[in-house]
N, C-alpha and C positions, 0 to 999 in steps of 0.2 A: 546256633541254628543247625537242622540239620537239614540232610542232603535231600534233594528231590529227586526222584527219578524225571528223567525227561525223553520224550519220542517223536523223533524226526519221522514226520508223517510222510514226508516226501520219498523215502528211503524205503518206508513199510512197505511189506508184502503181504500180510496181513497172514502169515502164517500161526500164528496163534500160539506160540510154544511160551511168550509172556504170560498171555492168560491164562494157561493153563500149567504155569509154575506158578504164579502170584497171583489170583482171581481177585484176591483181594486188593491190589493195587492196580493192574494192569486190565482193561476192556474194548474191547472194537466200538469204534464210533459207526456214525452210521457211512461211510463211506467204506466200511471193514477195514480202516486200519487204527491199530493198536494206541490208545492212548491210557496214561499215567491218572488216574481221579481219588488216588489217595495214596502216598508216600508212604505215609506209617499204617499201611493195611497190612503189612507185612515186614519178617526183619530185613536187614541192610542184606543179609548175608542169601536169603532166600533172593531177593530181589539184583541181585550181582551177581546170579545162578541163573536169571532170565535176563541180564544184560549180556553175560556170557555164553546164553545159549542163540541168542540172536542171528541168524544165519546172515544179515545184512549189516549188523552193528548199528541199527540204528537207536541203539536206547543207550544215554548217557546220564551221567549225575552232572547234577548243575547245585551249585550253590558247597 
């Protein structure tokens, strides 16, 4: 199985630097912050480039 990204909303700041590394996995809900609505929208490696660009760390793998 593979990994999910996952986004502690409570943490978000809704700065935007996930979805606009990975648009494709990463989008603001409607409260503006950042949530995960497809895992393989994108590669592992793209998307560990938007967990590491996180200014709060709030985006982790699960699974």
């Amino acid at each position: 199985m593979a990994r999910t990204a996952w986004v502690d909303k409570e943490q978000c700041i809704g700065c935007e630097l996930c979805v606009n590394t990975c648009p494709g996995v990463f989008r603001l809900d409607a409260d503006g912050k950042s949530e995960c609505y497809d895992s393989t929208g994108d590669s592992e490696g793209n998307i560990q480039t938007a967990i590491d660009m996180c200014p709060v760390s709030c985006i982790q793998w699960k699974g």
